[in-house]
C-alpha positions as a printed Julia matrix, in Angstrom:
511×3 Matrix{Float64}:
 -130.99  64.03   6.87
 -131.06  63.18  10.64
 -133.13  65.63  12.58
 -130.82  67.0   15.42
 -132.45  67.05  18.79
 -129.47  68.36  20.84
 -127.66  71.12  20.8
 -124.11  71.72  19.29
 -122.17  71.49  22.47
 -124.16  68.08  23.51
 -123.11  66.45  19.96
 -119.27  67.38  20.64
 -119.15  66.35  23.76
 -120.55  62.78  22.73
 -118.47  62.9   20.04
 -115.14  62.91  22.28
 -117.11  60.63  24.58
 -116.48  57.64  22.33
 -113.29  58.3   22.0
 -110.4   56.59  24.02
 -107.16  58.17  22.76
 -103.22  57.86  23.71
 -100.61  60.55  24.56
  -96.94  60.56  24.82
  -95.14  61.52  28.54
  -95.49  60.28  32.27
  -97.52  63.24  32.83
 -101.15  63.88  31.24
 -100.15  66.91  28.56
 -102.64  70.32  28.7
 -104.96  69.44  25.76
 -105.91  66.16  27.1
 -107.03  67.65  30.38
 -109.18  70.01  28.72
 -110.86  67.52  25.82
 -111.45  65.61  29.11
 -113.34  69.17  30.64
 -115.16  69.04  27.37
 -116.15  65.92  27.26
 -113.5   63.12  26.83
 -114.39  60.27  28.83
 -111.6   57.89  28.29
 -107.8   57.84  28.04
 -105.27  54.82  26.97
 -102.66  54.31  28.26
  -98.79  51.94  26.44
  -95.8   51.71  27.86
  -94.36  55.0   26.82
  -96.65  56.26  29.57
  -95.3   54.78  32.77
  -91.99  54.35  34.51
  -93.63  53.04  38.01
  -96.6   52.67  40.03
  -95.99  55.85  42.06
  -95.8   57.68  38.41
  -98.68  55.8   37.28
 -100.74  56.41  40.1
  -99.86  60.26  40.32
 -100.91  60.06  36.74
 -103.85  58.37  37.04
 -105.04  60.8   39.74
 -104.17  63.45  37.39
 -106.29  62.19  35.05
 -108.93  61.88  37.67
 -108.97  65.61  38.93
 -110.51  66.31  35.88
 -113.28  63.84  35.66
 -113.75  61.54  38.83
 -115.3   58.39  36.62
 -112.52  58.6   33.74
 -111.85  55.62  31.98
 -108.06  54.6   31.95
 -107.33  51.96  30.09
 -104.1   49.76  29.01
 -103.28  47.04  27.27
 -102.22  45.13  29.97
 -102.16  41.15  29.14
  -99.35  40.16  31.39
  -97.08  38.14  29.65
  -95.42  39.22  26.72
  -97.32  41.82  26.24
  -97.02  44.41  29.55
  -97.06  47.82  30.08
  -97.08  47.67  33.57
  -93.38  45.97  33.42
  -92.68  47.04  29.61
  -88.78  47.72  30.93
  -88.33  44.97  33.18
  -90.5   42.0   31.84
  -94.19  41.0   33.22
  -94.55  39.13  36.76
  -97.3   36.85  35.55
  -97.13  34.25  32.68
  -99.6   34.96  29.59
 -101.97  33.32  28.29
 -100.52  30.38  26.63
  -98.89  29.62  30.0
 -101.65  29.58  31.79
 -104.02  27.39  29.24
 -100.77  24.91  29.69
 -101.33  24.54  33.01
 -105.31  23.93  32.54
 -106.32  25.0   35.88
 -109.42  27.67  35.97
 -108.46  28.5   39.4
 -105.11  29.31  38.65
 -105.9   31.65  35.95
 -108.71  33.26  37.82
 -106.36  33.86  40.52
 -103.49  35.58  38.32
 -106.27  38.0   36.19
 -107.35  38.73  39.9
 -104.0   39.84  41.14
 -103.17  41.29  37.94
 -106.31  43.59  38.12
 -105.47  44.31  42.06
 -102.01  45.93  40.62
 -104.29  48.09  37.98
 -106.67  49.19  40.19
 -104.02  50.1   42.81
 -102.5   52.04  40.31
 -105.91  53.72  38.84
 -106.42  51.86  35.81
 -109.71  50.55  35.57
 -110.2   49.37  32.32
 -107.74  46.61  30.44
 -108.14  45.74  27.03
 -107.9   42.14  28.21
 -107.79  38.58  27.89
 -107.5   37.79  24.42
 -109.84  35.17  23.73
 -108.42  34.4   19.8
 -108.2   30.18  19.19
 -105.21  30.28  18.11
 -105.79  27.73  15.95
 -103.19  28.96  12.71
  -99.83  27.7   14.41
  -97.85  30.43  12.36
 -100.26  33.28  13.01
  -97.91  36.11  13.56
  -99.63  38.15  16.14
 -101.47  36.11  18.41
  -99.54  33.38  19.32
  -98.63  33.19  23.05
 -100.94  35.44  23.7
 -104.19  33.05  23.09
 -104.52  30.25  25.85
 -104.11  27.74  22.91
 -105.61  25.8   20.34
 -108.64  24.01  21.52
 -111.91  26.12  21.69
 -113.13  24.64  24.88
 -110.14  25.16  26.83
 -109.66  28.77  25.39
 -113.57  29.13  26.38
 -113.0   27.83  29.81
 -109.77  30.26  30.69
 -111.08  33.48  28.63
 -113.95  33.25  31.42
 -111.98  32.38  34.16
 -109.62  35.36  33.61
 -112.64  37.8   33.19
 -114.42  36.5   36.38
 -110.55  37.41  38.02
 -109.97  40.66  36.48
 -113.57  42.02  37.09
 -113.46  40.44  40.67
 -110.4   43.26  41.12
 -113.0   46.23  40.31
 -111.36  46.43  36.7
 -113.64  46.0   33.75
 -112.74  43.26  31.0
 -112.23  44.2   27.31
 -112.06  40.6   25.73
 -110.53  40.5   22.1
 -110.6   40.19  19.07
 -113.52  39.78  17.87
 -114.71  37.42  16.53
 -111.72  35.51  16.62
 -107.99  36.53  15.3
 -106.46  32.99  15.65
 -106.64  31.88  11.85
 -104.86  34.28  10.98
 -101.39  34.24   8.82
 -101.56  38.08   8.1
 -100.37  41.04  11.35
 -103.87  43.36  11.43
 -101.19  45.97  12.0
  -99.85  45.62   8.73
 -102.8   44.9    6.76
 -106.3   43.59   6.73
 -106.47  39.51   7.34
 -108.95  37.5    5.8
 -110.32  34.2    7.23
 -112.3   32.26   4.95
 -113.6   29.14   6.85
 -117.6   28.52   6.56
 -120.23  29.66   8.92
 -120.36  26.47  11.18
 -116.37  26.32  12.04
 -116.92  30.02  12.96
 -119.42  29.32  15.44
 -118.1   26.38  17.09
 -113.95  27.38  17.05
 -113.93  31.52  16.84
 -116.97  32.18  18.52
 -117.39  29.94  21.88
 -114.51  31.87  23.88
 -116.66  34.65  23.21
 -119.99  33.38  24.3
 -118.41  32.13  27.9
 -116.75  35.49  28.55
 -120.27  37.27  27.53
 -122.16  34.8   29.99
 -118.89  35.85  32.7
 -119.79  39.14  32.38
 -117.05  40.63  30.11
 -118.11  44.06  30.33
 -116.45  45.06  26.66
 -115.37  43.56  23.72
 -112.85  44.67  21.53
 -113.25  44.46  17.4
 -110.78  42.88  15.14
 -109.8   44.35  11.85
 -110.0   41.24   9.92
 -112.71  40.01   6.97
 -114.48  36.99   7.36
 -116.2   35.77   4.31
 -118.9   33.81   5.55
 -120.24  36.36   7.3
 -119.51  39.67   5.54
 -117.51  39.53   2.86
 -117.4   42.93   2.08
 -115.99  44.85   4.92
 -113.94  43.95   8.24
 -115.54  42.88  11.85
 -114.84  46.04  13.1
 -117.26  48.04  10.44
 -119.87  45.64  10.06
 -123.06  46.16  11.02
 -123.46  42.15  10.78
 -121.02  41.29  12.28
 -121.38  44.05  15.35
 -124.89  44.45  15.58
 -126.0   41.29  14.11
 -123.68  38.75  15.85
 -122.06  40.74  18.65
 -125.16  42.37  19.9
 -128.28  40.25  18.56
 -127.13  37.23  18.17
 -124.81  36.48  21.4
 -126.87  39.31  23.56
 -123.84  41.12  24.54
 -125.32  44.84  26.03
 -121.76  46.09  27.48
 -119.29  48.42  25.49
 -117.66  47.09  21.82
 -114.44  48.76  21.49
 -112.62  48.94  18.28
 -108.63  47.69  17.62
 -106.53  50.57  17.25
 -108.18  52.82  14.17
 -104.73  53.84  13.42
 -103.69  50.07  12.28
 -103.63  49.63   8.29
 -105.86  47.0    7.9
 -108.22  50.13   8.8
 -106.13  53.34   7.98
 -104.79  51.77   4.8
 -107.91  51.46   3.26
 -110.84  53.41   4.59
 -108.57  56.49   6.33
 -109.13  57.06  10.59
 -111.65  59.78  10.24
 -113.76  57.39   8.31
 -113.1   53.82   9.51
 -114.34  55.9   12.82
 -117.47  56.66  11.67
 -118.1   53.4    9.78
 -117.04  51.31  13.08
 -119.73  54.08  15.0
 -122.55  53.28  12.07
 -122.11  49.53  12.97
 -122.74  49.11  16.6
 -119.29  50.27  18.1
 -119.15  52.07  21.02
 -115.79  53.4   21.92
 -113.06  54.02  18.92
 -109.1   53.02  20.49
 -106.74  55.65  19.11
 -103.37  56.38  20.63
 -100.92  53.66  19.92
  -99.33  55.75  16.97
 -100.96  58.53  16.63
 -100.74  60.04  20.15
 -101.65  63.91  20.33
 -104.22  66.21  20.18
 -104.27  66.94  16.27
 -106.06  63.56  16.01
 -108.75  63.69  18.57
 -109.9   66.64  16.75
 -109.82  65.25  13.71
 -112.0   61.9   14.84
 -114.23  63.86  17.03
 -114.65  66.11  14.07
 -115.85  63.3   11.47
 -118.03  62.19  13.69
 -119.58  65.8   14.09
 -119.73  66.13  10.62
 -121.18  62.44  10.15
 -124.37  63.38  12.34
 -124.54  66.63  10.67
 -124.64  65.25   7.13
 -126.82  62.63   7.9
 -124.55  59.54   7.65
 -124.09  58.74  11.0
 -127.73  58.78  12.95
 -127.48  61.31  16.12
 -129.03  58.77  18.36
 -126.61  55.82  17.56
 -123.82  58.25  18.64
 -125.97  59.28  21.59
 -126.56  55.63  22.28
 -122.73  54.71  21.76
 -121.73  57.56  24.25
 -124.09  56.23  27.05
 -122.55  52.7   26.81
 -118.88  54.54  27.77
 -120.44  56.26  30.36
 -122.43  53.38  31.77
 -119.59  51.59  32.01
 -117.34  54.63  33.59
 -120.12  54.5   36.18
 -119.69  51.11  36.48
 -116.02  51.36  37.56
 -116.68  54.45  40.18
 -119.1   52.55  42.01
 -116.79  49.44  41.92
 -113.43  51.74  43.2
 -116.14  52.62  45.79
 -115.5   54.87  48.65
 -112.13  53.97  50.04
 -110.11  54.87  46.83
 -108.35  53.36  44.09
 -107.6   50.36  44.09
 -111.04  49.79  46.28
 -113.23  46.79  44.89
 -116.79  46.79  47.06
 -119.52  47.05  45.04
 -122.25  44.08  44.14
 -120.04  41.64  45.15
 -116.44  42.76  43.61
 -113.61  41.31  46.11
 -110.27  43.0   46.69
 -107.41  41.83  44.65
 -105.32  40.05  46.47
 -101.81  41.77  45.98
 -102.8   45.33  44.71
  -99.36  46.62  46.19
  -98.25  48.39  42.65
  -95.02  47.81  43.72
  -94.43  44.47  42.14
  -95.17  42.59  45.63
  -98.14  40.1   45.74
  -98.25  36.71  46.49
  -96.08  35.66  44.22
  -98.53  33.8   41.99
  -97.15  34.81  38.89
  -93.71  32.68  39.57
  -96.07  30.1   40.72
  -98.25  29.69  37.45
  -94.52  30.26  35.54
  -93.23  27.02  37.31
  -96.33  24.95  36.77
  -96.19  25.71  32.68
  -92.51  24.88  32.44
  -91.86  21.52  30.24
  -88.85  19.53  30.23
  -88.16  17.41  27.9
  -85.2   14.89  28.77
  -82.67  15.02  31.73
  -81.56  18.16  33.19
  -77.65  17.84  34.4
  -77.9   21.36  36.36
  -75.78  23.75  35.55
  -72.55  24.08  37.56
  -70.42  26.8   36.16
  -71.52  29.64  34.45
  -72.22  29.23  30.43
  -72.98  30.85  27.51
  -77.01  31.85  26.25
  -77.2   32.26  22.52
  -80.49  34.08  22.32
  -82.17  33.97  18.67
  -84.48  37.12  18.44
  -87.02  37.55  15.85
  -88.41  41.05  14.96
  -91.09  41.78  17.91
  -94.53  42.37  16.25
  -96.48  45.71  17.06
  -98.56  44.52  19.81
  -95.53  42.98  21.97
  -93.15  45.65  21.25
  -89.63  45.11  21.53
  -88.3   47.2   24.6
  -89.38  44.45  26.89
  -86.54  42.25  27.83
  -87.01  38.65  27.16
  -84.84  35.6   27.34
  -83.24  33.69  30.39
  -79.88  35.27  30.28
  -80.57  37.59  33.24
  -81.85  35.14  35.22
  -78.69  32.74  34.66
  -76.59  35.39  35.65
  -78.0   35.78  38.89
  -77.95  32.11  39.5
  -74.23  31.77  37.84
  -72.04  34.75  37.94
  -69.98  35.49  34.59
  -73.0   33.41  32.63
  -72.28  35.13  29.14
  -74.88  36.27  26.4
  -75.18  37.28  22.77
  -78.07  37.72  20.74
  -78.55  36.67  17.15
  -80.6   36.94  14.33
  -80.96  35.65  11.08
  -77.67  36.89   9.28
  -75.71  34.7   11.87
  -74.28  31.28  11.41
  -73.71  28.47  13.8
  -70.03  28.77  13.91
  -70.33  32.66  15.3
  -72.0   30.89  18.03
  -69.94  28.27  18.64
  -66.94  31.05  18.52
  -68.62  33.2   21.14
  -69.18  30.03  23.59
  -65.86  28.71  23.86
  -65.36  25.89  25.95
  -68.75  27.02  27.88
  -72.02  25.13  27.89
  -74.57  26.75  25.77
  -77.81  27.78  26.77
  -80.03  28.54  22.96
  -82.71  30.14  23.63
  -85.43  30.52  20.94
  -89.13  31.65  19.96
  -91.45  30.41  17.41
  -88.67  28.45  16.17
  -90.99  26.7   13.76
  -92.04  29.92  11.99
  -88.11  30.9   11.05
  -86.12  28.44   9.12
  -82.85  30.85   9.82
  -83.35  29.82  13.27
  -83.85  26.16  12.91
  -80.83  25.87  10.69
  -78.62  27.67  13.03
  -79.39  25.7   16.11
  -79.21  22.32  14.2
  -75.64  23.31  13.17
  -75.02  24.07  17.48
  -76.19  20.65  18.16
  -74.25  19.08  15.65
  -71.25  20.01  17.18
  -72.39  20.56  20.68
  -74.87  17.97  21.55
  -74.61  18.49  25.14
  -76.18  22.34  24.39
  -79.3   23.04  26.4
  -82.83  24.69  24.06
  -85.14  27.16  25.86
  -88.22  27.38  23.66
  -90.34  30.48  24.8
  -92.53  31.02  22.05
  -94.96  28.39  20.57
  -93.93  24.92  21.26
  -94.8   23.5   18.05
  -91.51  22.41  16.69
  -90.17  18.97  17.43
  -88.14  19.32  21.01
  -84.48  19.28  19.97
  -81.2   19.65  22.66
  -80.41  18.14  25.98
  -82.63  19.09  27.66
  -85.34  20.94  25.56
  -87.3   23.36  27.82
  -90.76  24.86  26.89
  -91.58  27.63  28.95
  -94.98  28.85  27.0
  -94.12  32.64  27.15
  -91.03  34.53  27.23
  -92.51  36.85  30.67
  -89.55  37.61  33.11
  -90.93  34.52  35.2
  -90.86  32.11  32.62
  -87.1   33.25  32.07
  -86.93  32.8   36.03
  -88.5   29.45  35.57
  -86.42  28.33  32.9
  -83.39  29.01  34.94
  -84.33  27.55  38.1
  -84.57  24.35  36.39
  -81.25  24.42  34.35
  -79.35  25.08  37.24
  -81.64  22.62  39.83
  -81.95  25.76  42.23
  -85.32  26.41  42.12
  -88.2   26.44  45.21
């Protein structure tokens, strides 16, 4: 049995140290206040959390009244996936958008003014970019949010978007590794497996993760998924191969590994939270995410519990905690000194620039509208819009990570552009001919995502442009299918910009 060389209250408070749990309200409840006086040094933060950035800052300082170098985090990825905008849609483009474009600069400069808004707001911690290949075209869960299929271009943006972020006095969290791309199976649902050999690993999951290391990256994030060649018996996130081995040996990386969400059943399923914890400790992780179902106080007990009792019975080794702990607060201390002394939002330390932007208020330079424009593609000839028509939107189910109370689509944006524009959305029990019915004599506007991943969708838009050739296609998923409609627009990302973008060019009245 491990020989305890610190007292009781020391072992607790690491305990909660590694921790970086969720809560539900706009206001930071009692019992996270005090497991922060004890000891909590982190605190997530989803969309259920924040209604503005005067509310998120007044939270944030909340938070911060109880422990000045506090770790906030979200899972902020711009995009489709925002919680900054999870009501009103994200002002920057994600990922996919952005490797489109292929310009470093521009994706340095949209992590950068992304980060300003976080830091502004207090958040200094973003479990961001994800640097998965994405290299399955029907992965379910990735998707849009990788900057594409080609290792060297995901390498080249992954760092780029760190560099920006970090340059904002927020601290990088790159995911998943290592490497979620291959993937045909949601981690939310159940555990993945990827079975290609050692070598493909290296050179296709691994390289985004070697160029955000040598950027800086100052945490990684583990994925819940099993890959054969390299431990075929349990997932990245509890392996000490994989985590110590490869994450920390191997590649060098010293900053903080952060798991997925514990609570997702490719973990709970099989080895139970209180467990996977302490198995995902035992390997090399540093900091166990918790919060984005299980959100109150009855599980940070229970974690910091099993990790109590881990030490205790000898199964977990005191100092590995102890070391684990150290990492959080290393990098908590990283983030003070980067706020420095003129407040939130406050980037001045070892060579951290302000964010340009930083307003919280949505205001900025407008770069997110920018990048949206640049990683629109038409395909054929636009005849702009000149009375108001009707958008057909086709909406498959959201998965976990992307949620589904963000708006999407470009029928908004139409309507501010054309007055009366009508809308409808449909899924896969609808037919063609309820379309058609609903348009009338107006031009239609179909709007789809991942078309090539749902047959029900395919079918029902061929059977639109069988009878109405003339319809227009928004694709703002994957652009993998064949373009279809007249004309076929790709806008890489279904973000409230790309909608914006979109509908700029269908009715010509863009900048």
């Amino acid at each position: 049995m491990t020989t305890l060389t610190h007292s009781s209250d020391t072992l607790t408070r690491d305990a909660l140290a590694v921790l970086q749990p969720g809560f539900r309200g706009t206001t930071a409840p009692d019992w996270l206040l005090r497991r922060i006086g004890e000891g909590l040094a982190s605190v997530g933060l989803f969309g259920r959390n924040i209604t503005s950035p005067a509310q998120l800052t007044a939270l944030t300082a909340q938070l911060r009244a109880e422990r000045d170098d506090v770790l906030v985090a979200i899972d902020e990825e711009g995009g489709d996936v925002t919680r900054l905008e999870v009501r009103d849609g994200s002002s920057f483009p994600g990922n996919y958008a952005l490797g489109s474009v292929d310009d470093v600069d521009l994706t340095r400069a949209v992590a950068r003014e992304l980060g300003g808004r976080l830091a502004a707001c207090g958040v200094n911690l973003n479990w961001a970019p994800s640097a998965d290949v994405n290299s399955d075209v029907d992965n379910p869960v990735i998707g849009v949010r990788s900057f594409g299929a080609d290792p060297a271009l995901v390498s080249r943006h992954t760092a780029a978007y760190v560099e920006g972020l970090q340059s904002a006095g927020v601290a990088a969290c790159t995911k998943h590794f290592p490497g979620h791309g291959d993937t045909a199976v949601d981690s939310h649902h159940a555990l993945p497996r990827i079975d290609v050999d050692f070598d493909t690993l290296h050179a296709r999951e691994l390289a985004p993760f070697r160029s955000a290391i040598a950027a800086g990256s100052k945490s990684v994030m583990s994925a819940h998924i099993l890959l054969s060649a390299l431990d075929p018996n349990r997932p990245a996130t509890l392996s000490p191969q994989i985590v110590t081995g490869l994450l920390r040996e191997e590649l060098g990386f010293d900053g903080l590994i952060v798991t997925d969400g514990i609570e997702m059943q490719a973990i709970a399923s099989t080895y139970g939270i209180e467990r996977g914890s302490v198995l995902a400790i035992a390997a090399g992780v540093d900091a166990i995410c918790v919060g984005g179902g299980l959100a109150d106080e009855e599980t940070v007990l229970r974690l910091r519990d099993a990790l109590v009792d881990a030490v205790r019975e000898g199964e977990l080794p005191e100092e590995r905690l102890a070391d684990a702990a150290a990492r959080v607060r290393a990098l908590a201390d990283w983030t003070l000194r980067a706020r420095g002394a003129s407040g939130p939002g406050a980037a001045v330390q070892e060579g951290i620039a302000p964010g340009i932007g930083g307003t919280g208020n949505g205001a900025g330079s407008g770069i997110g509208l920018v990048a949206a424009r640049r990683a629109l593609r038409v395909t054929g000839t636009v005849e702009p819009l000149q009375e108001a028509p009707y958008v057909a939107s086709f909406a498959p189910v959201a998965n976990i990570a992307v949620g589904d109370e963000t708006p999407w689509g470009v029928a908004a944006e139409l309507t501010a552009l054309l007055p009366g524009t009508g809308t409808g959305t449909y899924g896969g029990e609808n037919t063609a001919a309820e379309v058609l019915a609903a348009a009338g004599r107006r031009r239609i506007v179909a709007v789809v995502r991942d078309i090539h991943r749902h047959p029900w969708m395919a079918a029902v838009l061929d059977g639109i442009l069988a009878a109405r050739p003339d319809t227009a296609v928004v694709e703002m998923g994957v652009n993998h299918a064949e373009p279809t409609g007249s004309p076929h627009i790709a806008t890489y990302g279904a973000a409230r910009v790309c909608g914006r973008a979109a509908a700029e060019a269908l009715t010509g009245r863009g900048a």
